[in-house]
Each structure stands twice: as structure tokens, then as C-alpha cells.
N, C-alpha and C positions, 0 to 999 in steps of 0.2 A: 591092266586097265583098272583104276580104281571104280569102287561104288560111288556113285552120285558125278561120276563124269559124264562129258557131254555124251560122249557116244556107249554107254555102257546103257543095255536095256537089258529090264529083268525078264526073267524066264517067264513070263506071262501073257495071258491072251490079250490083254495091252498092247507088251512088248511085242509081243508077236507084229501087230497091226505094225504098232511104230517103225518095226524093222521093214515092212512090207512098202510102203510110205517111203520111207528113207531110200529101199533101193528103189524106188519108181520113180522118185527126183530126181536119181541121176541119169536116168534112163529119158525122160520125160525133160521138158522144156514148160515155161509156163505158157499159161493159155495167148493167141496171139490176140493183138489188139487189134479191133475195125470196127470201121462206122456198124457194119452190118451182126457183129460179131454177139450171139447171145449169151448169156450166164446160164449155164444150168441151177436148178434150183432141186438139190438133191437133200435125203435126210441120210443121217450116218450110213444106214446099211448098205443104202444103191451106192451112196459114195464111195467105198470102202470095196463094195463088189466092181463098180467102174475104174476107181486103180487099179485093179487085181489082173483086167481086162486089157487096160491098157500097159501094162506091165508083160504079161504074156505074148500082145500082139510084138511089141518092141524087142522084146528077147528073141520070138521067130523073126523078125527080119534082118533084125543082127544077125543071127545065125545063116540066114539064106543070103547074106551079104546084097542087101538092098535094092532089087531090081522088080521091073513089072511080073514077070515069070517066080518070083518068088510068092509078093501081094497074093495072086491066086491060086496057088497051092491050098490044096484041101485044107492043109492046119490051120493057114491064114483063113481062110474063108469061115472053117470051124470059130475059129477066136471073134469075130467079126461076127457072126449070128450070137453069139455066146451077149453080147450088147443087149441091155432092154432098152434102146431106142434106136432110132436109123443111127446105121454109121457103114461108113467108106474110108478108104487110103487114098491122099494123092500122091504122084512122084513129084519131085522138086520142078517138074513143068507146070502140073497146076493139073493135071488129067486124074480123074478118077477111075484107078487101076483097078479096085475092087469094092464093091459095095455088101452088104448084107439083106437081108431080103427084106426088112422093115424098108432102107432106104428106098431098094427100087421100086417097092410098091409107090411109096410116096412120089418119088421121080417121076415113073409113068402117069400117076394121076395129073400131073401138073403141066409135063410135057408131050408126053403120048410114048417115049420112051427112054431108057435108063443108059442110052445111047450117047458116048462125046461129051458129058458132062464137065465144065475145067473149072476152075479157081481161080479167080480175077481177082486179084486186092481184096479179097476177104470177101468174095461174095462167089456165087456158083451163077454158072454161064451155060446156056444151050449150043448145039451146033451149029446156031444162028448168030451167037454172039448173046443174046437178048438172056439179060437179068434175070433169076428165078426170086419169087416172092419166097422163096424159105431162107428161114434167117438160122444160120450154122455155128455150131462151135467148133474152133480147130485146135489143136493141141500140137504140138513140134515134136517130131518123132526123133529122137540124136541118133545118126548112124553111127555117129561113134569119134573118138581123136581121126585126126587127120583127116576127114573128109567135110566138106564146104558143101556138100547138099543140103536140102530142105525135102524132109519128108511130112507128111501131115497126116494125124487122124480127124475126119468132118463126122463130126454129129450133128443132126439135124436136131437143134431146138424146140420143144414144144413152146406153143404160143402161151401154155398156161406157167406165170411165172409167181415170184414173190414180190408181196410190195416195193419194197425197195428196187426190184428191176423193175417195174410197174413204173415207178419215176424216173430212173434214169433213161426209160425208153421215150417216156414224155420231152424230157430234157430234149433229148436227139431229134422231133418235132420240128418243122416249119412252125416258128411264134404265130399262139390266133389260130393255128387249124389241127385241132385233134377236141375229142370229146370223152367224158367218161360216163358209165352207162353202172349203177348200181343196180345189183336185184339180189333178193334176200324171198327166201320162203315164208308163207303166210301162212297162219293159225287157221286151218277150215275144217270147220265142224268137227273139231276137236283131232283132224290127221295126226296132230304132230305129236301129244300129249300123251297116249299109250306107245311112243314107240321109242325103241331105243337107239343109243348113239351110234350103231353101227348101222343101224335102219335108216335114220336121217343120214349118214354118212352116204350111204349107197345111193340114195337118191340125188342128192348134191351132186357125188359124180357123176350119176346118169345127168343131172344138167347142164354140167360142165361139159360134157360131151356135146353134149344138142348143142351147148351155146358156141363152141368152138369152130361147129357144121355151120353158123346161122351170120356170122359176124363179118363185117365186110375183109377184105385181102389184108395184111398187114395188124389187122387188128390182135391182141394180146391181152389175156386174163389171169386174174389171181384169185385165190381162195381166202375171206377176210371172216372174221368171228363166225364162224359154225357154218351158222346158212347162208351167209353174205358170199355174191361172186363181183367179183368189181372187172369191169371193162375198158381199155381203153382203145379206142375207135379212131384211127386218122382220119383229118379233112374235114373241111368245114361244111356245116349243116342251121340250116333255118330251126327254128321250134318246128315249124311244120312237118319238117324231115326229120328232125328228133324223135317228135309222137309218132309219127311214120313206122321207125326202125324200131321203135319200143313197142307197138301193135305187132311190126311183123316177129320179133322177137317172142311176146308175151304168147300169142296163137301157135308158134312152132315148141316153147317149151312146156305148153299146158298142155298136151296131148297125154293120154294114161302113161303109165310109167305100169309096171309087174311088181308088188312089193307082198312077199309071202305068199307068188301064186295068185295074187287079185291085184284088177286094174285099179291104180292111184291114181289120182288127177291130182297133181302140183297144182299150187296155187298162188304167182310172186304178186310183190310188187317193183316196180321200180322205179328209181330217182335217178335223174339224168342233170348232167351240168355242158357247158360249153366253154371251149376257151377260145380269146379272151374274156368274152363278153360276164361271166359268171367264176374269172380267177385268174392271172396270169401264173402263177407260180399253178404245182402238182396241189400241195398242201391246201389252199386255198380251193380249187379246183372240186378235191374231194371233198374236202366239208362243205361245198355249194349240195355235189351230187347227194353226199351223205342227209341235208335238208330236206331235199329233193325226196329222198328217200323216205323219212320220217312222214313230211305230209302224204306221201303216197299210199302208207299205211292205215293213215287218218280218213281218205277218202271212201265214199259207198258205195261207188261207182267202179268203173274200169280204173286199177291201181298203177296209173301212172303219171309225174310229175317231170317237170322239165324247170330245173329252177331259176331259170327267167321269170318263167310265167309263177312261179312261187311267189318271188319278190312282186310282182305286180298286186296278186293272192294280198297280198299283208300289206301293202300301201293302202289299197282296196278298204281293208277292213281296218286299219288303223284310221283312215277318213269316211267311213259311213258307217261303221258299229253307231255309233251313239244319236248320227241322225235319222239311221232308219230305226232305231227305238223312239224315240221323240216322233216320227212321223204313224208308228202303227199305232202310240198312246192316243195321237191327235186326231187322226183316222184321216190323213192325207194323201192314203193312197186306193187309187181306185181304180176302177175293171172295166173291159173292153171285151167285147163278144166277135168273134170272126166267123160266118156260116160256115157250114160242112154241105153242099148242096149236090144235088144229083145232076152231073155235068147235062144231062140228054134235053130236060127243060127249064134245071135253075133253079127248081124246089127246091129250096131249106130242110134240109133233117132234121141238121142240129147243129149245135155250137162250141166250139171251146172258147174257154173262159182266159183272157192274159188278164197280167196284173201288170200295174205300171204307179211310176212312183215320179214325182217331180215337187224336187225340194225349190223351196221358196229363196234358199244360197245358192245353193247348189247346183238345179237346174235338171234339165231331166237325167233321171239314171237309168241306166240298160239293166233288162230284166240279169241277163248276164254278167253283170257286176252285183246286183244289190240281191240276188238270191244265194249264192255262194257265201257274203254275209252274215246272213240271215241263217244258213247253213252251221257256218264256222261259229258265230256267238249265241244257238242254241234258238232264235228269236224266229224259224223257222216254222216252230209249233204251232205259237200265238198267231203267226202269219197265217196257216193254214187253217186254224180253228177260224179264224175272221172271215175269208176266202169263202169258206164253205158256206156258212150261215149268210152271211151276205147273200150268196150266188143263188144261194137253194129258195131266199125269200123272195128273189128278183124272178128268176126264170118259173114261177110255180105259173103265171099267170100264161104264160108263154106256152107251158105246158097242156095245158088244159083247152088251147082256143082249137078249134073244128080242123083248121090247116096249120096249125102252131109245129112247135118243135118235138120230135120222136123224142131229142134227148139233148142233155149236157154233158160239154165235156171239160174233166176237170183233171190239171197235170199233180201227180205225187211225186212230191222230193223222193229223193231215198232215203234219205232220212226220219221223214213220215211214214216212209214203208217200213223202216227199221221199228218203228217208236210204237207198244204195246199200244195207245192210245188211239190209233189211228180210226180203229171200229167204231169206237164206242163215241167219237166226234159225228161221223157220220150218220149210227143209227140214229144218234139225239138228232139233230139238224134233218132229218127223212122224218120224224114223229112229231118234232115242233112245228113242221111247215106242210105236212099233210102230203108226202109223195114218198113215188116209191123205188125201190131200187136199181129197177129196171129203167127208171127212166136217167143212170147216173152213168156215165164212161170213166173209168178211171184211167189217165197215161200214165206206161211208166216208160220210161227210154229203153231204148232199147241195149243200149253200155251198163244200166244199171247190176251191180253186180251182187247177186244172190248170195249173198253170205248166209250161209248155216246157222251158224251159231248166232245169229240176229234176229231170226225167226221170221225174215222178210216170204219166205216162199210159203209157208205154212199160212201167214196172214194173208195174201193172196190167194190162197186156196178157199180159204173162210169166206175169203169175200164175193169169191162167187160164188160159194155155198147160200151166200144170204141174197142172191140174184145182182149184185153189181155186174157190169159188162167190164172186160180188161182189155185195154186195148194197147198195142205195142207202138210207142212213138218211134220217130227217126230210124224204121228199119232201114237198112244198109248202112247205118253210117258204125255201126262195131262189127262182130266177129263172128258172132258165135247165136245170130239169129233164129235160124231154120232149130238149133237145138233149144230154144226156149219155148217155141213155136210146138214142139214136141211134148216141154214139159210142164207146161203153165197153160193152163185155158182159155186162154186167149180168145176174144170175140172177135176183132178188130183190129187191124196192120195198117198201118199209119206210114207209106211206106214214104222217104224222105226227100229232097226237093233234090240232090245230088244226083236222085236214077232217074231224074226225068228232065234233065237240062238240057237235051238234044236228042228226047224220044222220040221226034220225028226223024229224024234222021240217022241216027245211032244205032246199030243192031245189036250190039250186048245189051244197051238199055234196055232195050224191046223185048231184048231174050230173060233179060232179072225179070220183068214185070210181067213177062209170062208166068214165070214159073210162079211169082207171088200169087197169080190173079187161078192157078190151077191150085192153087191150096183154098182157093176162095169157093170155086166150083168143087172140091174133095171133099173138105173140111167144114164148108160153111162158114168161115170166116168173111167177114166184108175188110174191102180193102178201099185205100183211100188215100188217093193222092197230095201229095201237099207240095206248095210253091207252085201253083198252073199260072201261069201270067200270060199265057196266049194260047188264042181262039185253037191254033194248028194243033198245039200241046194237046188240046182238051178233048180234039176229034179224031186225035191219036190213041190215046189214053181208052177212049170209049171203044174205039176198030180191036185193042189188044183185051177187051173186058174189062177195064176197069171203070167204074159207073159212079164215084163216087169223089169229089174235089174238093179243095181248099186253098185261095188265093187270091191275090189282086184281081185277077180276069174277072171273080164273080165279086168280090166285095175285100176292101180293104177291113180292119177291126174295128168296130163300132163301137159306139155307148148307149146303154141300154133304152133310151129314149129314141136312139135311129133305129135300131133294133126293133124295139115296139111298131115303130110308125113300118119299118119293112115286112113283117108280118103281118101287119094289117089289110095292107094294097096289095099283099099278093093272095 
């Protein structure tokens, strides 16, 4: 045999391999094809060690001349654990003669036992007949010349794959129903910066793990630049079941993580897309999510996007950037007061403050369109600095009458909360108009999300160092309430119109609002309902403790002139 022929390998740990390879080929068949059939996604070593495995398993059954009674003999069983993932033998019936103890554990978890399991067309079958959601690789075992059996080895696939199987599992997809789910770890309070690649490594897996536990049946993950994990999700889902899944997701993998002995708290974001509606093709699909993902990073709030609602985000602002600058220069936009009253006899406490804006093209705009705006093109600030001095010169008088208002209540962006500036607005606007701290509520949502590195909790702290009141809007409608509640000083819970939409009748409702209204009695916080729009709601509300409303029942949002004249007759 000459040098440089085909089959001439040199005496090397190469050759070695190459020779190891060459006889597993002929021992080995290639992988069988099926709808259900997964790719493993292996790097050199495991692959090299998983020939080595399936090499040895095929030599012992050749040699025990291919029968059930052979499959379970000690060696075969040994060779079969010797696997780092599930793996089993079928006979050429399709019955799983031997499994390893990775497979049965997984078997029992899915079936309740590792019992009668067979091979159907490329798929694994209970003793019912009925489909198992694990998606297998098979391999064709060769018993050898002259025999016409079908032996198989099943490895159960992990769901976490490489991109490219990531697409071709799309591909295999009902057209229009699957979804993909990006999340990538986030810069907080500088986690990420002192630590090393094997540090962020570890953590990653531990996500990949959680996200594996969290994602619905059938679904499948890949690992993409460093901290990027990409999802893809069958069946089709609303936005509203998007954010859904990306709340229940975000709340199960921010839970602490162990990194050198001390609890980490992760911190993603993520960007979601849907098909069709946001891509037919894979390609298209991810650079939706991939968007999706980017604004999510951009956001201050709870960091999650759905790029539907993105593209609307950017219509949005491509059509009212420049006439809600034209309207704050021209000063055409203006404020609406809505009581805060004590449900028992209807006294007025106090007020929050809306804004509203109605273009003379345009027509009126939702605070909900034209603040996120105002957000995105920075013009936020100016918003707020105006807001304030306006509101502070209006209500001083209101302030001061015999039964007038305890106080005002004014909402902060997050972005105001983020922006060094925010103090030093307020103190000026409290010395030019002659009041004082105490008489000022600040909201901040309750989704708003504390970023470190922003210095939003520290300025919150300050602020009620100098006597503002902080009050938490729209509790229940995020996550992670009760532990802010704990860590920000909170006067005021503001709790949202969602837990009290069938408080008469509802006993979970009844049972949140308790437990709100005993932080009220603990803590001394005041608690205060929003959305009351009937008499029952309100004598509901009052029977559970809570004393305090906001809503159509007692007054729709006013303008300061009905305002005035309400305060006066009562």
C-alpha cells in the first residue's frame, strides 16, 4: 500500500481517529431519515467519543449474534450507560429491548413508565399506541452480510440545538404557526463586567437549563453569540399570549442563580417575533425577533418586545415625532385632573394629574401612543419639566383652601426617573410656587424596572429623603410587586383596575386585596383603588379595607376650572 493512497493512514493520533471512523462505517449505517428524526449537534470530542460507543455497542451484538437476550447482557447495558445522553436498542420489530438509565428516567417522566416502549415510523409509541413528544435520533445497527434485519440505536435528542437545525425544524412547521422567542443577558449594575468567560458561560447554561424546564412541549433552543439563547416555540399565539409567555418566562429565569457561592440575579431581555405575521421564511422571522430584541434593550421598563407591536412603536413615531414637538413649542397640550376620593363619603384627598394632547390634523392622541414618543425622541424631559410647573402653579390654590386637596398626584416616566435632572426640576417648581414636598405623590409603575447602573433607586431614595410621597401605580399588573414594596419606600399602592373587575364576586380578587390592604394596616401604607365604576365595587372595596378610590363612579377627569368649581360646593 502506497503513501498518499486512499486507504493508507499514518501512524498518528489523526490516523488513529480516521481508522476508528472508517471501521464504525462499516459497522454503522447512516442516520435514518423521519419527519420526527433530530440532528444531534455535537463538537469534535463527544462526537468522536459517540463513534467509539456506537462502535463497541455493534461489535457486542455481532458477537452475541443479534437477539433480545443478547441487547441485555451486562456488557451491552455497560456500553449503553457508557452514552452521555439517553440511549436504547430496538429489535427490527421496533420494541425497545434495552435502554440506559438517562433514557428511562426521561421515559418515566413523560409516561409514568419505561415499559413497551416501540418505534413507529421514526417516532417512539406507548403501550397505548399514543405518540411520545421526544424527538430521537436512530442510527442502523448492520448485523452483518446475509441477514435482512433492522437493528436500531434511539438517542433521545436534546431540544437544545444549532441554528441551522433551529431552521430546518421551522421548515417542518404547519405555515403561520410557530414563534421565535430571543433572550440575551443584560448589563446590571455592572454583573457582567468583572467576570469571566467561563463565569458568564455557567450562567448561560444554568439558563438554558431553566429555559428548557419553562417552554411549551415541542419547543427547541440554540445557543447564539455568547449570551444570546434563541427559542423556537410551535402554534400560534396573539401579542397578548406572546407577552404572556415572555412574563412567564422572564419571572422563572430571574430567580438568583449561585455564581462563586453568592446569589446572582440574571437579568434578560427579550424580543419575540411571530409567523407569519412578522416573516414567512426562518431568516426573516429572526431578524424580526433579533429587532425585537434590540428595542427591548432600549426599554426602562420590563425588557420585553414583541415585534408586531415594535413596528407599530416606529410608525408611531415616524408620524408624531415632529408634531408632538411643534405641539409642546406651541403649548397645545393640556391637563385633566381626576379625584382620588374616600369611597365612605366622597371627599376629595387628592388628584392625579393626565395629560392629553389633541392635534389640530391629527385629532386626539392616546396618552399611550404620544408618551412612548416623547420617550423614544428624548422630548420626554421638556414634557415633564412643563407638566410640572404648569400643575404645581394650578393646584397651589387648591392646596391651601380649608377642605381643598391633601395632595397631587403626578406620573414619572422611567426615563425621568433614569435622568439626573429629575430633583432638581422639582425642587425649583416647589420654591417658585411656594409648597411643599409633602403635598407632591410621585407614580412610578409598577413594571418599571430598576436598573443599577441608571441610578433610578438611589434618586428614589433621595426623594423621599427630601419628604416626597412614592406611590406604586398599576400594582398587579407585573411581577415582582410585593419585593419592591420591600425595597423602595413606598407611601401609596395604587393597586390596578384588573384586581378589582369582579371584587364582588371573585375570591382570589378579594383574597390579593386583602393581602394589599394588611400591608396597609402593617406598614402604614394607603392603598387605593383604581377603575371603581360601580356603587357594589365601591361597598366591596370598603367591607375588604380598602378606603380609598379612583373612577368613573365618583368623577370622570376634569379641567381645572370644573375642578375648582368641585372643590368649592363641597
Amino acid at each position: 500500500m502506497q503513501p498518499g493512497h486512499a486507504d493508507h493512514v499514518p501512524q498518528t493520533p489523526q490516523g488513529d481517529q480516521h481508522r476508528r471512523a472508517s471501521l464504525t462505517a462499516t459497522l454503522l449505517r447512516a442516520p435514518v431519515e423521519a419527519p420526527c428524526t433530530a440532528m444531534l449537534s455535537l463538537g469534535p470530542g463527544r462526537h468522536f467519543h459517540r463513534c467509539r460507543c456506537l462502535l463497541e455497542v455493534a461489535c457486542t451484538m455481532r458477537s452475541l449474534e443479534w437477539n433480545r437476550q443478547a441487547a441485555q447482557t451486562p456488557l451491552a447495558m455497560a456500553l449503553l450507560n457508557r452514552f452521555d445522553r439517553p440511549a436504547a436498542i430496538s429489535d427490527p420489530q421496533g420494541c425497545l429491548v434495552a435502554m440506559n438509565a438517562a433514557f428511562k428516567a426521561q421515559a418515566s417522566t413523560l409516561t409514568g413508565s419505561d415499559q413497551n416502549l416501540t418505534l413507529v415510523e421514526g417516532s417512539l409509541h406507548d403501550d397505548r399506541g399514543w405518540s411520545l413528544p421526544m424527538p430521537v435520533v436512530l442510527t442502523r445497527l448492520d448485523p452483518g452480510a446475509g441477514s435482512s434485519s433492522e437493528w436500531h440505536l434511539v438517542e433521545l435528542a436534546s431540544r437544545s440545538v444549532t441554528l441551522p437545525v433551529l431552521a430546518e425544524r421551522f421548515a417542518q412547521l404547519t405555515p403561520g404557526a410557530a414563534s421565535l422567542v430571543q433572550l440575551e443577558l443584560r448589563e446590571q449594575g455592572g454583573l457582567l463586567n468583572p467576570l469571566g468567560v467561563q463565569q458568564i458561560e455557567s450562567i448561560v447554561n444554568a439558563l438554558e437549563e431553566r429555559l428548557l424546564g419553562c417552554l411549551p412541549q415541542g419547543s427547541s433552543i440554540c445557543r447564539s453569540r455568547g449570551e444570546r439563547l434563541i427559542a423556537l416555540v410551535p402554534g400560534e399565539r396573539s401579542i397578548a399570549k406572546m407577552q404572556e409567555l415572555a412574563r412567564g418566562l422572564q419571572k422563572a429565569l430571574s430567580l438568583p442563580l449561585l455564581l462563586n457561592d453568592q446569589p446572582t440575579t440574571p437579568h434578560l431581555s427579550i424580543g419575540m417575533s411571530r409567523s407569519p405575521q412578522d416573516g414567512q421564511g426562518f431568516e426573516l422571522l429572526l431578524d424580526s425577533a433579533n429587532q425585537a430584541l434590540i428595542s427591548a434593550h432600549r426599554q426602562p421598563k420590563a425588557n420585553i418586545c414583541v415585534a408586531a407591536a415594535l413596528k407599530r412603536e416606529q410608525r408611531l413615531l415616524q408620524r408624531l415625532a415632529r408634531p408632538l414637538a411643534i405641539a409642546l413649542n406651541q403649548g397645545r397640550l393640556r391637563l385633566l385632573y381626576q379625584p382620588i376620593v374616600a369611597m365612605a363619603d366622597h371627599r376629595i384627598e387628592g388628584v392625579e394629574v393626565l395629560c392629553r394632547w389633541e392635534d389640530p390634523i391629527l385629532g386626539k392622541i392616546c396618552p399611550t401612543d404620544f408618551i412612548p414618543v416623547a420617550e423614544a425622541t428624548g422630548q420626554i424631559h421638556l414634557l415633564g419639566s412643563w407638566l410640572i410647573d404648569t400643575v404645581l402653579a394650578q393646584v397651589r390654590p387648591w392646596l391651601s383652601m380649608p377642605r381643598g386637596l391633601r395632595y397631587v398626584s403626578l406620573n414619572v416616566s422611567p426615563l425621568q426617573l433614569d435622568h439626573e435632572g429629575l430633583i432638581e426640576v422639582l425642587r425649583d417648581g416647589l420654591e417658585r410656587h411656594g409648597l411643599n414636598p409633602s403635598q407632591i405623590v410621585l407614580e412610578i409603575t409598577e413594571e418599571h424596572n430598576f436598573d443599577h447602573t441608571s441610578g433610578a433607586r438611589e434618586r428614589l431614595l433621595a426623594l423621599d429623603q427630601l419628604g416626597f410621597t412614592l406611590a406604586m401605580d398599576d400594582y398587579g399588573t407585573g411581577y415582582s410587586g410585593l419585593e419592591r414594596l420591600q425595597t423602595i419606600p413606598f407611601g401609596i399602592v395604587k393597586v390596578d383596575r384588573c384586581l378589582i373587575t369582579a371584587i364582588e364576586t371573585d375570591h382570589l380578587q378579594q383574597a390579593m386585596l386583602r393581602g394589599v390592604v394588611d400591608l396597609q394596616n402593617s406598614a402604614g401604607l394607603r392603598v387605593v383603588a383604581e377603575g371603581v365604576e360601580r356603587l357594589e365595587q365601591s361597598q366591596t372595596l370598603q367591607n375588604l379595607g380598602c378606603l380609598l378610590g379612583q373612577g368613573f363612579l365618583f368623577s370622570k377627569p376634569i379641567q381645572a376650572e370644573q375642578l375648582d368649581h368641585l372643590l368649592k360646593v363641597t
